[in-house]
C-alpha positions as CSV (number, residue, x, y, z in Angstrom):
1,X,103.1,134.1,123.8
2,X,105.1,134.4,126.8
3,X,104.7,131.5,128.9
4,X,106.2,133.5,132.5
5,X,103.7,135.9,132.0
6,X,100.4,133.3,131.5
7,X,101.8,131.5,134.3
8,X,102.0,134.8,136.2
9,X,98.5,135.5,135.6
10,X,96.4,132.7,135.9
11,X,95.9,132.6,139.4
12,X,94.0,135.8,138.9
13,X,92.2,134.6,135.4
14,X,90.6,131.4,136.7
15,X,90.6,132.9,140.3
16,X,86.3,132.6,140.1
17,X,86.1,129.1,138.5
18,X,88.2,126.9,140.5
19,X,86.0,125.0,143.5
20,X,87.0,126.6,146.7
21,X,87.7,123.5,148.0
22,X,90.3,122.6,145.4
23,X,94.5,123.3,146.4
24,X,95.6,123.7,142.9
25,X,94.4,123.3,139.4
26,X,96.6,122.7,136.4
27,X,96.3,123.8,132.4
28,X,98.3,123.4,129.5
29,X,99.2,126.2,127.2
30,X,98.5,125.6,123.2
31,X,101.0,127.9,121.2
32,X,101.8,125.8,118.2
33,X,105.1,124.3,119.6
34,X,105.2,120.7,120.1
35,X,104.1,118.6,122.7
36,X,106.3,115.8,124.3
37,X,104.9,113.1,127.1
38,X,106.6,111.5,129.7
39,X,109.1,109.2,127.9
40,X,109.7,112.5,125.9
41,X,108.1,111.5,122.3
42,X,106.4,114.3,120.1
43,X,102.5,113.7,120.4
44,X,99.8,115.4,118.9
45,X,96.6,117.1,121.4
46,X,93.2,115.2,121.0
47,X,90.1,118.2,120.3
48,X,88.5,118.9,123.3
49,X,85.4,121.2,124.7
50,X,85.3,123.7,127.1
51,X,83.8,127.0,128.3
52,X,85.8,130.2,128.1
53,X,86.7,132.0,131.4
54,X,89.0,135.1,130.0
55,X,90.7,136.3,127.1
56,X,93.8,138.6,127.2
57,X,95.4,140.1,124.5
58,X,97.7,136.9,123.9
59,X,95.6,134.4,125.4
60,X,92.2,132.4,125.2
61,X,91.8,130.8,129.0
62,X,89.1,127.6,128.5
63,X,88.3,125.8,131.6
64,X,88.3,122.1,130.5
65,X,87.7,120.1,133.8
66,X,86.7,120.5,137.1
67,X,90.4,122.2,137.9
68,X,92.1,121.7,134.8
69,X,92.2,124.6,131.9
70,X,93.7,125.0,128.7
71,X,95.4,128.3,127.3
72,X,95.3,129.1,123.9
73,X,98.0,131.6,121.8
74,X,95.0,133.8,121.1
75,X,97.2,134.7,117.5
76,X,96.6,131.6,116.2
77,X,92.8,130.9,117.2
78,X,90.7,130.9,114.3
79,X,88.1,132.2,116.7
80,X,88.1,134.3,119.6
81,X,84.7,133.3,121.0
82,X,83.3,135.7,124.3
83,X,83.6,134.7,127.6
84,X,81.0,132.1,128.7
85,X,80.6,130.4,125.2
86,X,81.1,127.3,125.2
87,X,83.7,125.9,122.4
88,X,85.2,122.8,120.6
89,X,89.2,123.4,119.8
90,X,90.8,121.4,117.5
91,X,94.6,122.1,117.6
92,X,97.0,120.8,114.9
93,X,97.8,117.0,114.9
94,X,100.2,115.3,112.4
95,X,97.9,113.3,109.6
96,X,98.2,111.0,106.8
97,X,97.4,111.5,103.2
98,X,94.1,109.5,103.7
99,X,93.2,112.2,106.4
100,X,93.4,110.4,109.5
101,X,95.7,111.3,112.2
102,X,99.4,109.9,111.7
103,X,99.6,108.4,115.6
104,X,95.9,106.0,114.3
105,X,97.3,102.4,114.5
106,X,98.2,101.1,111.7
107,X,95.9,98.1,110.2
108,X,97.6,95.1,109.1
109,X,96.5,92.1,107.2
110,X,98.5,88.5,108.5
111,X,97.7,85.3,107.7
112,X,97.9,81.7,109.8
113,X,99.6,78.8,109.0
114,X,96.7,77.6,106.9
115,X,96.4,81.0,104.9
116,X,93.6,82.4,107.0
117,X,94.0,86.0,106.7
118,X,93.5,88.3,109.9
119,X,93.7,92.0,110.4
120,X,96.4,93.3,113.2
121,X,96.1,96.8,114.5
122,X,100.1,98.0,115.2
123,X,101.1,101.0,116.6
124,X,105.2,101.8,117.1
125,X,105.8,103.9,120.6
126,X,106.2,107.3,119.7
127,X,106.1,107.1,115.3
128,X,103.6,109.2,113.3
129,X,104.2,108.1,110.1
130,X,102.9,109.0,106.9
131,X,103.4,107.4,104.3
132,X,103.7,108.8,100.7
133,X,100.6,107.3,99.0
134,X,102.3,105.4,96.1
135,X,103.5,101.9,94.8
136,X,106.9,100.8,95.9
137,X,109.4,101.8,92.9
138,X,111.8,99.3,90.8
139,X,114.7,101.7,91.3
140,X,116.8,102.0,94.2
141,X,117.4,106.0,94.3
142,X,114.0,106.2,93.9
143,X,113.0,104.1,97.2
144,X,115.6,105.9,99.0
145,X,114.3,109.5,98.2
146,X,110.9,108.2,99.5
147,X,112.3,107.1,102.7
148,X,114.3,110.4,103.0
149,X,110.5,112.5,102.8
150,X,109.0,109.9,105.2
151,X,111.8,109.8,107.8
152,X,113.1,113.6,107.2
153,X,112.3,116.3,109.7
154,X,111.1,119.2,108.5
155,X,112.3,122.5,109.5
156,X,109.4,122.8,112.7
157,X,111.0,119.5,114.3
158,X,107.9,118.2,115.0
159,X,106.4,117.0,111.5
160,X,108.3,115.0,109.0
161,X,108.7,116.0,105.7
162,X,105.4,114.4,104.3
163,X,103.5,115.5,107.1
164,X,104.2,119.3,105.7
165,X,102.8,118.0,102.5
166,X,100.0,116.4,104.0
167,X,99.7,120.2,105.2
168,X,100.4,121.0,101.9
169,X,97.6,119.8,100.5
170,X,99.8,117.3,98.1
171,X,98.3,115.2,96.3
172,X,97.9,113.6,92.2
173,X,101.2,112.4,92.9
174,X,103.4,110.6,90.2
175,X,106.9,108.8,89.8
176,X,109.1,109.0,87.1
177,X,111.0,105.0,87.6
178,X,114.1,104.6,85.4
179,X,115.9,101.5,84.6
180,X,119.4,101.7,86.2
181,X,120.5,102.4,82.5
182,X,118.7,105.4,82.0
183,X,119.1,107.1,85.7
184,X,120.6,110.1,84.3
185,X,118.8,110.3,80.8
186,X,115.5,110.2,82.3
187,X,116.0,111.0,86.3
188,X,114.1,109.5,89.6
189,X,111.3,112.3,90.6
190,X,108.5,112.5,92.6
191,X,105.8,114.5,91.5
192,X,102.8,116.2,93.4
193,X,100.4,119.2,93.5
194,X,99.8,121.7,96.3
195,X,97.7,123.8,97.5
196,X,99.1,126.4,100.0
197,X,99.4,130.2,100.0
198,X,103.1,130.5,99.4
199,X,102.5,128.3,96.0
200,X,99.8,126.3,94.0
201,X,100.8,123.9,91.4
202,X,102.8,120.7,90.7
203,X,105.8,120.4,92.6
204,X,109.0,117.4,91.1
205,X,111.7,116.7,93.4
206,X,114.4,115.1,91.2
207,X,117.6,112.9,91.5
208,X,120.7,114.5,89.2
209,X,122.5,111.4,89.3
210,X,126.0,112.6,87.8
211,X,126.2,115.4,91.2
212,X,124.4,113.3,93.8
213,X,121.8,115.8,94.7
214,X,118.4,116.8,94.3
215,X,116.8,120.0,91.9
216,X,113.1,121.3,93.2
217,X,111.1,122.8,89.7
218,X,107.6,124.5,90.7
219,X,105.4,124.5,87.6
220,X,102.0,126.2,87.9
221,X,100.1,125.2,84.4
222,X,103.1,123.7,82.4
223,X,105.0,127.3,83.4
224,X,108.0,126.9,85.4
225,X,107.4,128.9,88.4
226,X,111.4,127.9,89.9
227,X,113.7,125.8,90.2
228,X,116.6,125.1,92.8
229,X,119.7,122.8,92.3
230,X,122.1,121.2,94.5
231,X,120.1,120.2,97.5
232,X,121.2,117.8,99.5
233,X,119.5,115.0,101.3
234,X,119.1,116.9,104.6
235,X,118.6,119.9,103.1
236,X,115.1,118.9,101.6
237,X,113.1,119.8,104.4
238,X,113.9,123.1,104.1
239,X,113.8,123.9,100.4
240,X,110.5,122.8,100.7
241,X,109.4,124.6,103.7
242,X,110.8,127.5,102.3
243,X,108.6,127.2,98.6
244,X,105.5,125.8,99.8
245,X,104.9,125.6,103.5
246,X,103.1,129.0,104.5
247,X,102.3,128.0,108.1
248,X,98.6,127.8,108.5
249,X,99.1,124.2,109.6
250,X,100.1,126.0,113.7
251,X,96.2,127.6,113.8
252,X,93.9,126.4,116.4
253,X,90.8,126.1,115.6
254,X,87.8,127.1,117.2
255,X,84.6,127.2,117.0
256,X,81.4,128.5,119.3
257,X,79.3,125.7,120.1
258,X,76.9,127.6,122.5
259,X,76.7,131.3,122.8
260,X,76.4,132.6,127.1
261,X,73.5,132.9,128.4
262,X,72.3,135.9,128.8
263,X,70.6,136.6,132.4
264,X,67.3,138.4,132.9
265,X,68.4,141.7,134.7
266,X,70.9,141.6,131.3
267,X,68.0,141.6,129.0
268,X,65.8,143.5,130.8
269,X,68.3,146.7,131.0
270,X,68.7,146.0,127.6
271,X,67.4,149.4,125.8
């Protein structure tokens, strides 16, 4: 969507639905790209209601306040509701593996001096994290590739690598934890299955020791699908976006909460 061009044109599209009284109004386009705020930190748009004002052939114009609009890529709506309707949008946000959004403080249980426990909500400026949902692993290379999927971006710059597989769908996952002895015998792997339309099946990312690198193997019922070798830490992101992301995660979703009245000289020239 062409950003100069909306800009160029909304004077005209919400030119009957700002107060005449009003000097300016203000909307914020929703094309899938990330959003930053002022301290320039990725955040992720809460849903929000609206009525719908105009549609284009690239855009969905929802008025949203009393001057304030938003403007939706129409080619990722999941809907394109008729004017008048009044909608709900939910546009992506980041989210953990237990479905919550990733920017939901983060619940933590402390304990005074006397053993009391206490819960403490923390939230870190600016972190979305999500964390892979298993128990912290005996071997080091192990804990390292973890950290590397929690803190890696992926290819979009805007979700980290286990956001995409939160996306993904990824879940039944599994560890393979060596003793030092037997890293390269039996090597570190995380396991997971996904559900996307690029692939569905089991997915093992694992640690070949003797060349410092990671392999990728897709396995769709005990078949091996593919495999890639000699990844690299910071090329992880990638490899995976390229086998299992299939971008459905950008759609906005919409959905008609009230159909527009229709007026009685409407109905009654209604054959």
């Amino acid at each position: 969507m062409d950003h100069q061009t909306i800009r160029q044109q909304m004077p005209t599209l919400v030119a009957g639905h700002v107060p005449s009284n009003a000097r300016s109004f203000q909307f914020n386009i929703f094309d899938g790209k990330p959003k930053e705020n002022m301290l320039g930190f990725h955040v992720d748009p809460s849903p929000f209601e609206g009525k719908v004002v105009a549609t284009t052939e690239d855009a969905i114009v929802i008025k949203i306040g009393r001057t304030k609009f938003a403007v939706l890529d129409r080619a990722l709506a999941t809907e394109v509701p008729v004017e008048g309707a009044k909608v709900e949008v939910i546009p992506y946000a980041r989210r953990r593996f237990d479905g919550q959004r990733a920017d939901t403080p983060e619940e933590v249980i402390e304990h005074t001096a006397d053993g009391t426990p206490y819960t403490v909500q923390r939230m870190i400026l600016g972190a979305a994290p999500a964390k892979l949902p298993v128990a912290l692993p005996q071997c080091l290379e192990l804990q390292q590739l973890i950290e590397q999927l929690e803190q890696m971006p992926a290819p979009d710059g805007h979700r980290r690598i286990t956001h995409m597989l939160v996306d993904a769908q990824a879940q039944e996952f599994s560890l393979v934890d060596p003793k030092p002895a037997d890293i390269i015998r039996t090597p570190p792997t995380v396991s997971f299955t996904v559900e996307t339309a690029k692939f569905s099946g089991r997915v093992s990312i694992i640690y070949m020791r003797a060349d410092d690198t990671y392999s990728v193997a897709l396995h769709r019922d005990d078949e091996r699908i593919e495999r890639r070798d000699d990844i690299y830490f910071d090329m992880l992101g990638e490899t995976l976006a390229d086998l299992i992301d299939d971008g459905t995660w950008r759609h906005i979703r919409v959905q008609t909460l009230q159909q527009p009245v229709r007026s009685k000289r409407t109905l009654s020239s209604t054959p």
